[in-house]
The first five atom37 places (N, CA, C, CB, O) and aatype in JSON, in Angstrom:
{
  "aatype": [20, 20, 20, 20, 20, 20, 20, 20, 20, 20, 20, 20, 20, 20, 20, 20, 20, 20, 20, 20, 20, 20, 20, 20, 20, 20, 20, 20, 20, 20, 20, 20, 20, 20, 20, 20, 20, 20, 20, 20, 20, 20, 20, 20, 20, 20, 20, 20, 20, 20, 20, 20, 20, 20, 20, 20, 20, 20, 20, 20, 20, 20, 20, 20, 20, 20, 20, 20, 20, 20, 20, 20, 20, 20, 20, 20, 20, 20, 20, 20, 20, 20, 20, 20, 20, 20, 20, 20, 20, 20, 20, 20, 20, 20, 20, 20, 20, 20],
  "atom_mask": [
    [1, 1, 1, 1, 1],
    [1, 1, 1, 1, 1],
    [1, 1, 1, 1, 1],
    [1, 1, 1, 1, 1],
    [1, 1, 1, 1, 1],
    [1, 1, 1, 1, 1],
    [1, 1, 1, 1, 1],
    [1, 1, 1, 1, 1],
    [1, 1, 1, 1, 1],
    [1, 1, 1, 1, 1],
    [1, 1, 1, 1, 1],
    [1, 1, 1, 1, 1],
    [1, 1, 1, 1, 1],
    [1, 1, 1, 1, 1],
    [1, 1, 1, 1, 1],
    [1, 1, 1, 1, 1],
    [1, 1, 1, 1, 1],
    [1, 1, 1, 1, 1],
    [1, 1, 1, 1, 1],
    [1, 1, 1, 1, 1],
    [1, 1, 1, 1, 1],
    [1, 1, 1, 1, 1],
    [1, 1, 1, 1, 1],
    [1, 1, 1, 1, 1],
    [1, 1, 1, 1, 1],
    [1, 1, 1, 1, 1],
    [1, 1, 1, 1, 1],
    [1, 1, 1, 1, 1],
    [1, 1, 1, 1, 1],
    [1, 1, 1, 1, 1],
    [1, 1, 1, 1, 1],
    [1, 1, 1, 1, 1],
    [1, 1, 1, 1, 1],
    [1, 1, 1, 1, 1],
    [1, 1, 1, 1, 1],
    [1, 1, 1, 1, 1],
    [1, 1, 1, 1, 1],
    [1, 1, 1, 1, 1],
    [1, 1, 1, 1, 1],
    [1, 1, 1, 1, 1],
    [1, 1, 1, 1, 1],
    [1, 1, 1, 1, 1],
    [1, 1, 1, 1, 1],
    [1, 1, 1, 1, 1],
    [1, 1, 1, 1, 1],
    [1, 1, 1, 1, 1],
    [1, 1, 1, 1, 1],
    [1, 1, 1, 1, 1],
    [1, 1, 1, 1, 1],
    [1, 1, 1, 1, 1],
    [1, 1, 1, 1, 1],
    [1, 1, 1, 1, 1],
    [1, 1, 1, 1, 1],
    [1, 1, 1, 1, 1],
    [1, 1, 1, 1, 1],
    [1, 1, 1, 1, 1],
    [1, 1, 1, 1, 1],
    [1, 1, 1, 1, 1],
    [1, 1, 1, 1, 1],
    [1, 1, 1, 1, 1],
    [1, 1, 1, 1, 1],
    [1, 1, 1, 1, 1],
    [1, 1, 1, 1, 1],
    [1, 1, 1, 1, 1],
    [1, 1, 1, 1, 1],
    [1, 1, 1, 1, 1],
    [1, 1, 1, 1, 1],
    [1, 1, 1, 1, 1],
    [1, 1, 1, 1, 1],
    [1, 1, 1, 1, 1],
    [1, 1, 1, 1, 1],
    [1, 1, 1, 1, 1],
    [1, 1, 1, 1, 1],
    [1, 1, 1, 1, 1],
    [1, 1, 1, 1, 1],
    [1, 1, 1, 1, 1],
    [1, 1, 1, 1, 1],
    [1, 1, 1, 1, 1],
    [1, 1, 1, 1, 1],
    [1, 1, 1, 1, 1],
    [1, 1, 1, 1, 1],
    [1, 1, 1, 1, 1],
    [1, 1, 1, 1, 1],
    [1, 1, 1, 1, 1],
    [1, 1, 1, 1, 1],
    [1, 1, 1, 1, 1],
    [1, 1, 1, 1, 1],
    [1, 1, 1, 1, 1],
    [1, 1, 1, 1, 1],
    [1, 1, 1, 1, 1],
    [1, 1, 1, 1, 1],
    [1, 1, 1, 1, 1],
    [1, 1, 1, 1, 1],
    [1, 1, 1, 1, 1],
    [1, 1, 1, 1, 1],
    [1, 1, 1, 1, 1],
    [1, 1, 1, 1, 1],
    [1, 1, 1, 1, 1]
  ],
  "atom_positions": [
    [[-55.04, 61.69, -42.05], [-56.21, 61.46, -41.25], [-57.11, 62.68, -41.35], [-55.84, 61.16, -39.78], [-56.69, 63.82, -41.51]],
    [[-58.41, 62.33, -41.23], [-59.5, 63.4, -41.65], [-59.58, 64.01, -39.99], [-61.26, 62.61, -42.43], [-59.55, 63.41, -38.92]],
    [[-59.69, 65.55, -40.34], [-60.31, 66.22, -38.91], [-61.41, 66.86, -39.49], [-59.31, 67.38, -37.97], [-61.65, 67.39, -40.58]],
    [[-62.23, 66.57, -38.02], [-63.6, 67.02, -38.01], [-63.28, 68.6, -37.26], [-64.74, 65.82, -37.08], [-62.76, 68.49, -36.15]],
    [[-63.53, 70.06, -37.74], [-63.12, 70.92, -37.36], [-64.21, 71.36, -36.75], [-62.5, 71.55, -38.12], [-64.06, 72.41, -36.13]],
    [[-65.69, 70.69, -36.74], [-66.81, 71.21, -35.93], [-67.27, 70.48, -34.64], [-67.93, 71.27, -36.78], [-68.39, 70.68, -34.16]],
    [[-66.29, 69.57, -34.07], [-66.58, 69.2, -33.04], [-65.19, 69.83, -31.95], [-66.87, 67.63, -33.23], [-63.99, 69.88, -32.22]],
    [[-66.01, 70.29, -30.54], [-65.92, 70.93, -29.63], [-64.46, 70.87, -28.99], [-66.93, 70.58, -28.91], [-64.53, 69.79, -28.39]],
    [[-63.09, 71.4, -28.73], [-61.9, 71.69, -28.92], [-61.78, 71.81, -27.3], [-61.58, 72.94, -29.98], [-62.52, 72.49, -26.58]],
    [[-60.45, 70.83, -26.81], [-60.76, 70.86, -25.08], [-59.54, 72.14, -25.3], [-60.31, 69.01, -23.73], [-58.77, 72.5, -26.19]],
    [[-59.93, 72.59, -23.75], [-59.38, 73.92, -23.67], [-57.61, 73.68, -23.34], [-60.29, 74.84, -22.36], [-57.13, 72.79, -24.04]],
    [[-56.86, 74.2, -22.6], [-55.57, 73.96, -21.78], [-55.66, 73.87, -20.59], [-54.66, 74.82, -21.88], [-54.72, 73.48, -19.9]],
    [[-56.65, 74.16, -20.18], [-56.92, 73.14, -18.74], [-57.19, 71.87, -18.35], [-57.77, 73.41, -18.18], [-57.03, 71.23, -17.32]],
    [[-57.8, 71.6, -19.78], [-58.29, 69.82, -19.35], [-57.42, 69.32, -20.5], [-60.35, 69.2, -19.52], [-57.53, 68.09, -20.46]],
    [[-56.68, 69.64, -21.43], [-55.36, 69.17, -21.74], [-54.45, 68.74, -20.71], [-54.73, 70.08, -22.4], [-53.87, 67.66, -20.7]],
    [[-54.32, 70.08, -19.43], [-53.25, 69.68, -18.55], [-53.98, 68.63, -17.78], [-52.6, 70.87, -17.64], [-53.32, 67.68, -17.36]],
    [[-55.12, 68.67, -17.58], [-55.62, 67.94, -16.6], [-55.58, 65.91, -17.13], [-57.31, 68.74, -16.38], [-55.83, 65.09, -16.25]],
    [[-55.31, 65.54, -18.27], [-54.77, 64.26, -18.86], [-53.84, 63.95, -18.21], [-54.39, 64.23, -20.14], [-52.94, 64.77, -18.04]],
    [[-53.75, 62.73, -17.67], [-52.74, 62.15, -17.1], [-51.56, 61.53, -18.06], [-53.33, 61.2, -16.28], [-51.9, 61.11, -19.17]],
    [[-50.8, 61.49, -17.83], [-49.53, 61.12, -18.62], [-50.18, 58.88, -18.74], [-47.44, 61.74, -17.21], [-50.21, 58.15, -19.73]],
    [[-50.53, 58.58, -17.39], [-50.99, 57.11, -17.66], [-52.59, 57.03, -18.23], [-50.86, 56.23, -16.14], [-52.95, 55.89, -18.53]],
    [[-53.56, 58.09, -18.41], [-54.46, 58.39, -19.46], [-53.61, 58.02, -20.87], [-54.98, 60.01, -19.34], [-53.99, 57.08, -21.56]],
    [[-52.92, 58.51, -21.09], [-52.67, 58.99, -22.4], [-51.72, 57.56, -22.9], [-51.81, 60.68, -22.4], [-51.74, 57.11, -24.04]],
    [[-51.11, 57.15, -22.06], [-50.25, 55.69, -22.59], [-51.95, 54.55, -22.49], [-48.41, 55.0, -20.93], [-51.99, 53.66, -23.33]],
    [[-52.84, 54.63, -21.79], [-53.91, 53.6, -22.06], [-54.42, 53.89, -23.41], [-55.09, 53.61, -21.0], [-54.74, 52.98, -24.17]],
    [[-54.51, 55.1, -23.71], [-55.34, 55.37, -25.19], [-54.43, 54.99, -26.03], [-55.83, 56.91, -25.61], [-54.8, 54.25, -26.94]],
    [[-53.26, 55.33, -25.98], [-52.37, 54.67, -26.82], [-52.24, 53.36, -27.22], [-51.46, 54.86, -26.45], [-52.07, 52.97, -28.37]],
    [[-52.35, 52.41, -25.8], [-52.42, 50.67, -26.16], [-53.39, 50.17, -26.4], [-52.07, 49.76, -25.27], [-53.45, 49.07, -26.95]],
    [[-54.52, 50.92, -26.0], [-55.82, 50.66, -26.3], [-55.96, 51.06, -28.42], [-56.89, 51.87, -24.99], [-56.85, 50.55, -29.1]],
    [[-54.92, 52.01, -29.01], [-55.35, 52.52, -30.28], [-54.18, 51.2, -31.05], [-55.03, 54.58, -30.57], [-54.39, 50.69, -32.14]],
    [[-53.44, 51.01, -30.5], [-51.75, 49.89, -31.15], [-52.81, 48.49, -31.11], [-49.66, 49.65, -29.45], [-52.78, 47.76, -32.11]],
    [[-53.77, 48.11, -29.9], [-53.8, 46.91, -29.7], [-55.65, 46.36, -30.82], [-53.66, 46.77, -27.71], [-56.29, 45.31, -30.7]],
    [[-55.84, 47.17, -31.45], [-57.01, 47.67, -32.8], [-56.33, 47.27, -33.83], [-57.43, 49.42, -33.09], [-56.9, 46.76, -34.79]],
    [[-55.28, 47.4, -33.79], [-54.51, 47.48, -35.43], [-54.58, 45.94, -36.09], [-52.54, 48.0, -35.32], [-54.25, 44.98, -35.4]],
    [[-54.96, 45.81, -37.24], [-54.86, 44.71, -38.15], [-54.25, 43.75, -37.93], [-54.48, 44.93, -39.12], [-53.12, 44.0, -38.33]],
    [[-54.3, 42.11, -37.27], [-53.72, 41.23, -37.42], [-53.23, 40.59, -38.86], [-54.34, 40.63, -36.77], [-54.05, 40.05, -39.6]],
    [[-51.66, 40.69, -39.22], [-51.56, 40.2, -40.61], [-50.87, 39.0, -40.07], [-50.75, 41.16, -41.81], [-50.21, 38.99, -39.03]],
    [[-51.15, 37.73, -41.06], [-50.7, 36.34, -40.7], [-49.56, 36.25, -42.05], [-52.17, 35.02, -40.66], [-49.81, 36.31, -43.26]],
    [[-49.04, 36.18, -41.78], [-46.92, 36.23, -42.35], [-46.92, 35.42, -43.32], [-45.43, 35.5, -41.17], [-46.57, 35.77, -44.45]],
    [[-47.35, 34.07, -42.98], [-47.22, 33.11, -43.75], [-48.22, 33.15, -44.61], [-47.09, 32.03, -43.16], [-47.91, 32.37, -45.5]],
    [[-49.22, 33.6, -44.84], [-50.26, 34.23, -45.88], [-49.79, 35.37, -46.73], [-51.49, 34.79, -45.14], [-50.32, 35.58, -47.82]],
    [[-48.83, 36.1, -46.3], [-48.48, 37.54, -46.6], [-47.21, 36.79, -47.72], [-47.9, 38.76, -44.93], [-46.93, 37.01, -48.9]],
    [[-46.67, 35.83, -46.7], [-45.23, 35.39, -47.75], [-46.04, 34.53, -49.14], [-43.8, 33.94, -46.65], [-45.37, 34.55, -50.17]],
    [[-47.13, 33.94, -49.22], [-47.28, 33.2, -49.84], [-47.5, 34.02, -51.46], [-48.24, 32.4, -49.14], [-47.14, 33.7, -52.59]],
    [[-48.02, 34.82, -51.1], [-48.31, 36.42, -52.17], [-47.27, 36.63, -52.72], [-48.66, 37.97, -51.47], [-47.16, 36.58, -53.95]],
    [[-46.03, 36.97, -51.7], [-45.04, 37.73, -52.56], [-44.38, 36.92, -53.31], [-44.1, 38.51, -51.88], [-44.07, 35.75, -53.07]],
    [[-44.13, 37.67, -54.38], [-43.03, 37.31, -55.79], [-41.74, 38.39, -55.67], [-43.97, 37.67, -57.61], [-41.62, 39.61, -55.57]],
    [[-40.75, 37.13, -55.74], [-39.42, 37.41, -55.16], [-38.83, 37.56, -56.81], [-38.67, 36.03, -53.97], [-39.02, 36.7, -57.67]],
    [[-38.13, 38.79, -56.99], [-37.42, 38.86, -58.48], [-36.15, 37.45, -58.64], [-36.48, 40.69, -58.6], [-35.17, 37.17, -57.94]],
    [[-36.56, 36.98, -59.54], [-35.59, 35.56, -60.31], [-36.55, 34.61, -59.93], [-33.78, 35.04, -59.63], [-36.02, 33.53, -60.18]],
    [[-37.74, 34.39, -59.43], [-38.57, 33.56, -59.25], [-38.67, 32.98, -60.3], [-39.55, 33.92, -58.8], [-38.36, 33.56, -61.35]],
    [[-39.22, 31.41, -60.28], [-39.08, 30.67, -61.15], [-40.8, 30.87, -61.71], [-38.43, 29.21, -60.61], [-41.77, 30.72, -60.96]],
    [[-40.89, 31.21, -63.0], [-42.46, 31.57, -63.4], [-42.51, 30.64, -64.72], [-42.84, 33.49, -63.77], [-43.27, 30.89, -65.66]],
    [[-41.62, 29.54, -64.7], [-42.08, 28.68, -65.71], [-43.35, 27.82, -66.24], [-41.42, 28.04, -65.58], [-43.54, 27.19, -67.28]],
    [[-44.38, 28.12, -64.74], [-45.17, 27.25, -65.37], [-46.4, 28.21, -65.63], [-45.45, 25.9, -64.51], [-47.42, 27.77, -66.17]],
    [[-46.28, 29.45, -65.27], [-47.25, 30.25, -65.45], [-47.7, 30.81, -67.14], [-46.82, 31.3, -64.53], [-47.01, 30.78, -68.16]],
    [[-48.69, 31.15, -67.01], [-49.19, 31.41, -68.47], [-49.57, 32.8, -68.71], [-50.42, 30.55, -68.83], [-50.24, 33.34, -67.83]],
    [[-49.21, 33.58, -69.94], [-49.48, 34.91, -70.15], [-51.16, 34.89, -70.37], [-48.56, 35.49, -71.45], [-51.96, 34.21, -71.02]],
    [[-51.27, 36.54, -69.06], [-52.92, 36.74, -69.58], [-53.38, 37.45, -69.74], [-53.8, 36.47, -69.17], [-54.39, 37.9, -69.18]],
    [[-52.1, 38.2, -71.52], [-52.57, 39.41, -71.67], [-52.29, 38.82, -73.24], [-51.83, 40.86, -70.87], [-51.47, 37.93, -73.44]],
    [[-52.87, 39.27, -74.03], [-53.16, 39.01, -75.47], [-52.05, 40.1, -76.61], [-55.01, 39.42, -75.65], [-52.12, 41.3, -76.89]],
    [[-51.46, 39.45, -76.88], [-50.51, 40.21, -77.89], [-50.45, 40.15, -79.03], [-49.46, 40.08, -77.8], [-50.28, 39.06, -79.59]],
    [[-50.58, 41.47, -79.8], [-51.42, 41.86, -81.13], [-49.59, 42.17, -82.45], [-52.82, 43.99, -80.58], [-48.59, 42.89, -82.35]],
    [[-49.88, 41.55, -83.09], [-49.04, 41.88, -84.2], [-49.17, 43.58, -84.37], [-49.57, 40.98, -85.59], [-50.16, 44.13, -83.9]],
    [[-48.43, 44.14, -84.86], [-48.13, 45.63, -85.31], [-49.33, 45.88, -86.52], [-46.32, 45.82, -86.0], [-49.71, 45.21, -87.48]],
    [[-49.58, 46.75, -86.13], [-51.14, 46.88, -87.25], [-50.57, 48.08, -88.04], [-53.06, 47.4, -86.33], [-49.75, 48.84, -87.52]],
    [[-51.07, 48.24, -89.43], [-50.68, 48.93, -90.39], [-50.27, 50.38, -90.18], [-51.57, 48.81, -91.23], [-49.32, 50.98, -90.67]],
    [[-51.34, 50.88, -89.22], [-51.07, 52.26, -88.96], [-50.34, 52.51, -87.93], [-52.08, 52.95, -88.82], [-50.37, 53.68, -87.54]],
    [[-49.44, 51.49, -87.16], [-48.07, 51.44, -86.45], [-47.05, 51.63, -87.0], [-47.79, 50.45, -85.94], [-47.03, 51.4, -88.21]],
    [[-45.76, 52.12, -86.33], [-44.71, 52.06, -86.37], [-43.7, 51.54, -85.26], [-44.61, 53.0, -86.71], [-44.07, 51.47, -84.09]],
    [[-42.4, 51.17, -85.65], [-41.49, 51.18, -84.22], [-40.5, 52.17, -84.3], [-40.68, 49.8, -83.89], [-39.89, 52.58, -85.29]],
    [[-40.46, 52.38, -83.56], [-39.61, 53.98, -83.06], [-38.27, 52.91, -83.33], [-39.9, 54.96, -80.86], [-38.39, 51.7, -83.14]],
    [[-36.88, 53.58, -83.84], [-35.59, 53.12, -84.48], [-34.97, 53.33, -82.55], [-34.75, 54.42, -86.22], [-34.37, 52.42, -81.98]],
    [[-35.15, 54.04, -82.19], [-34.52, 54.99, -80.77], [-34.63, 53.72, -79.25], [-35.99, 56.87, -80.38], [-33.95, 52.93, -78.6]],
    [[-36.32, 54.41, -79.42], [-36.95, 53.68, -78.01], [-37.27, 52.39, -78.28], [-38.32, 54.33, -77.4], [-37.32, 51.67, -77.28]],
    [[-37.49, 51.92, -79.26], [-38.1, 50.34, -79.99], [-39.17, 49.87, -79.65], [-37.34, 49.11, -79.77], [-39.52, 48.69, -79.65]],
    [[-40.03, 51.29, -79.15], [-41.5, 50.65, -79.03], [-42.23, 50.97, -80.06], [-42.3, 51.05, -77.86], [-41.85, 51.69, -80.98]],
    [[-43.76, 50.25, -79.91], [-44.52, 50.54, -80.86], [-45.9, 51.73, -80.93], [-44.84, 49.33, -81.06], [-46.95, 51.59, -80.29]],
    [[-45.57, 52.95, -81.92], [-46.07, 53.75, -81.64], [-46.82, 53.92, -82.77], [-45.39, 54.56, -81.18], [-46.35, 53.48, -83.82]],
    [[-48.59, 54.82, -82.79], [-49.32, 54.99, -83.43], [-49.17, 55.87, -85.06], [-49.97, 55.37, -82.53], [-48.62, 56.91, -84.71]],
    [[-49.27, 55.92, -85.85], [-48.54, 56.98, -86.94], [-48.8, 58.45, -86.42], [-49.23, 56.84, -88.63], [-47.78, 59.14, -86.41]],
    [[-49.88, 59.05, -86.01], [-49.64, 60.47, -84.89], [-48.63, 61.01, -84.47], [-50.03, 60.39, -83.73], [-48.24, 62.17, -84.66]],
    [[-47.97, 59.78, -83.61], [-46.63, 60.19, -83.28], [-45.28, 59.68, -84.12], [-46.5, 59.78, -81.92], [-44.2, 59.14, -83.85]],
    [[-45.8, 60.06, -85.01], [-44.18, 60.2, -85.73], [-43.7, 61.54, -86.31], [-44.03, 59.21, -87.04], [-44.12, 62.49, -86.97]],
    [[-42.48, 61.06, -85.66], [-42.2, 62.37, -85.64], [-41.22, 63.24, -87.06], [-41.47, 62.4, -84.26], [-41.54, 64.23, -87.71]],
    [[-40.12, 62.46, -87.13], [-39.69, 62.22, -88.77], [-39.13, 60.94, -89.0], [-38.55, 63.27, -89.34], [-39.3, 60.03, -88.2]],
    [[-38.28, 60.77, -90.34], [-37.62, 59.39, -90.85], [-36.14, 60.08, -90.83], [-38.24, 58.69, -92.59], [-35.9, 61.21, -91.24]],
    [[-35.04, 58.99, -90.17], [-33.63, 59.95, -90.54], [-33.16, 58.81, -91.03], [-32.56, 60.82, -89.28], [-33.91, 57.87, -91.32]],
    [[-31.54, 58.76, -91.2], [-31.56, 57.53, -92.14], [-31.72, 55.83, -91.61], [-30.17, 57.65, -92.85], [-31.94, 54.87, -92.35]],
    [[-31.57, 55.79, -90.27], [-31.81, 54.32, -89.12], [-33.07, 54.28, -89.58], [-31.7, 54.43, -87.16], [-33.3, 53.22, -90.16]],
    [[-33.98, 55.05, -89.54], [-35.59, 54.56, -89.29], [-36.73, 55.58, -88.93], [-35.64, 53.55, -88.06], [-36.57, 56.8, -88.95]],
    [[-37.62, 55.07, -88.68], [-38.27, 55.94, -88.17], [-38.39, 56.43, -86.78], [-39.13, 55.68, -88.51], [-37.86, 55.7, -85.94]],
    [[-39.1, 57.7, -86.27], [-38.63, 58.29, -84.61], [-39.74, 58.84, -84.52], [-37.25, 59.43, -84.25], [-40.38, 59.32, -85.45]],
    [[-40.04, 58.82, -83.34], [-41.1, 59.31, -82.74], [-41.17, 60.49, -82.23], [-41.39, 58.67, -81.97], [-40.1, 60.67, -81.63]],
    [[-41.74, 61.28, -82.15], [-42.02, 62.43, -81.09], [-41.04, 62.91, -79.52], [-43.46, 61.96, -80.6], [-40.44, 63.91, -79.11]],
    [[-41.37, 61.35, -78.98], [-40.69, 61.31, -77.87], [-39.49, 61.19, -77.67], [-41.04, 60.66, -77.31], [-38.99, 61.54, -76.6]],
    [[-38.89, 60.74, -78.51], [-37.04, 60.39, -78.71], [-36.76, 61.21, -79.17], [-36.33, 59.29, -79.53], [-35.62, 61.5, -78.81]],
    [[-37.41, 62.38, -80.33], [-36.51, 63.34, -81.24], [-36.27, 64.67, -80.48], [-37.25, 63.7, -82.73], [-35.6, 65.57, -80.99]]
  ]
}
């Protein structure tokens, strides 16, 4: 939370002078502000791991390995020729695995 350090600082007198039932009203008065979330809107969102996603469709576009790629023998991803790092006898390795 942001403090404003140029506005005016009550002293320890009118600290003490707060009532203990002051201070529980500001309180229910700051709890009873807070965001109504509706559950059954909230559940409808979440994706539960083993969910069934059969009918859904990929909507991200996936590119064949382009010439100046490689796959790392190690990690088995696909990395740019930059990062290669050497050839041992499995394959090639990247930077990051060697």
């Amino acid at each position: 939370m942001a403090t404003d350090y140029d506005t005016p600082r009550k002293t320890d007198e009118e600290l003490a002078e707060d009532s203990i039932e002051d201070l529980k009203a500001r309180r229910a008065e700051k709890s009873s502000a807070m965001l109504d979330v509706d559950e059954a809107e909230l559940a409808e969102t979440l994706e539960l791991p083993g969910a069934d996603l059969s009918d859904e469709r990929l909507t991200v576009e996936v590119l064949p390995r382009q010439a100046d790629e490689f796959t790392c023998t190690k990690c088995f991803l696909v990395h740019h020729r930059s990062q290669l790092d050497h050839e041992d006898a499995v394959g090639l390795v990247c930077t990051e695995c060697s």
